[in-house]
N, C-alpha and C positions, 0 to 999 in steps of 0.2 A: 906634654899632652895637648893635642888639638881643641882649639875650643869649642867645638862639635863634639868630641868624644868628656869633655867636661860638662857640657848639657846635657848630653847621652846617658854618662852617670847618674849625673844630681834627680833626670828623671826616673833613672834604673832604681837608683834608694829609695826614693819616694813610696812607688808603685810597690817597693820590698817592704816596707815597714806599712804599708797599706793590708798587704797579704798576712804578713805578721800577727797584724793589729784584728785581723779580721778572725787565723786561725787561732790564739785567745781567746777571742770571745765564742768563737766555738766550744773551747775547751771549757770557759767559762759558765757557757752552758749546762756542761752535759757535768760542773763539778759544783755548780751553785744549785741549790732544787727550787724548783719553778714556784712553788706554790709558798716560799721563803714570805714571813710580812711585810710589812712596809719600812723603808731603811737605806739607808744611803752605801751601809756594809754588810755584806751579809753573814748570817752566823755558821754556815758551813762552806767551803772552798772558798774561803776568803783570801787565800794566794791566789789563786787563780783571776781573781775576782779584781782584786787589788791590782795584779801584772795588767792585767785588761783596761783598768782605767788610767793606770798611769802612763801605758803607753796610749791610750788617748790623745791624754793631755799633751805628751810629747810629742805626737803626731801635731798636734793643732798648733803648737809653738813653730813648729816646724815648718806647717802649712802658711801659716802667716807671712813667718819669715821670707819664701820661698815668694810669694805674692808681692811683698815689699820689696826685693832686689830685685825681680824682673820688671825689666823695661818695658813700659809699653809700645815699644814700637818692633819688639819680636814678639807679632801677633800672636802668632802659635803659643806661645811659650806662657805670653800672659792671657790668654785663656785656657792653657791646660793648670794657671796655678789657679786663675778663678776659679774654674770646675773642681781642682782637687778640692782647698777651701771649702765652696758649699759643699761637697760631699763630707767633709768630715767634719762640716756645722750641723750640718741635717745626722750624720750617726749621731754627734753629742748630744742633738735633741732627744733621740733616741734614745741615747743613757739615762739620759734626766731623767726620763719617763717607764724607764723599767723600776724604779726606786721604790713607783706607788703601783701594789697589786693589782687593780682595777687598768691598768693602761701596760701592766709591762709587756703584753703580744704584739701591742702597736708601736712601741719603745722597741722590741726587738727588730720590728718590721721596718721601720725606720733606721735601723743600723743597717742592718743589710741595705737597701737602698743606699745608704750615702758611701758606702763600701762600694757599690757595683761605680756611684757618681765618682769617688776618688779614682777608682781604678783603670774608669774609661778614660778618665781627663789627664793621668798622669803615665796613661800608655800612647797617645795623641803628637807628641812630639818626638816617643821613639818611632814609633811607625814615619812621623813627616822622615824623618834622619834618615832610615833605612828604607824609603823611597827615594831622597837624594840620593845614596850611596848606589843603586842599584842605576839610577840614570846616568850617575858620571861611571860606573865602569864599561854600562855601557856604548856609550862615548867614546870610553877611549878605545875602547876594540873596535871603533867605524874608524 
């Protein structure tokens, strides 16, 4: 495997477990009820509930990761891990804060947001990839 099409991956996973992570917590919505007390579990759709934050968590080990072995001097690449990063620092804010009743609409509003930040930051270097790809075919058909 090229190591263009191993970047191509690592950012194809990423942006997949971003989507994942995001249809969760949808689900997590519509199976946790809104109006639930203050608490860090909730006492109904707590599977759902629970999948949702531990792929969080996952996600954010992940993110990290991904941050720490990219080099900085492929631009692109280590700013699509800082972007993805804060996007999924700023959702976990948002979790935080769904816990306590009084903020959990701004807790939600803040996942979304860091979900649209992971997702633009971690689709940024497939799009560079598949603008390379389309200038060298073009290339070589001149």
């Amino acid at each position: 495997m090229s190591e263009s099409a191993s970047h191509s991956r690592r950012w194809g996973i990423l942006l997949t477990l971003v989507v994942v992570e995001f249809i969760t917590g949808i689900v997590a919505i519509l199976a946790v009820p809104f109006s639930r007390p203050d608490g860090l579990v909730a006492r109904s759709g707590e599977l759902f509930y629970l999948l949702h934050s531990v792929l969080g968590l996952v996600l954010s080990v992940i993110a990290v990761t991904v941050l720490l072995i990219t080099p900085k001097s492929e631009r692109i690449a280590y700013i699509a891990s800082m972007g993805g990063l804060s996007g999924v620092v700023v959702a976990a804010g948002g979790g935080v804060l769904t816990t306590m009743h009084a903020l959990r609409l701004m807790g939600m509003g803040l996942m979304l947001l860091g979900v649209m930040i992971s997702a633009i930051a971690y689709l940024l270097p497939l799009v560079g990839n598949l603008t390379q790809i389309v200038v060298a075919h073009s290339e070589v058909e001149e």
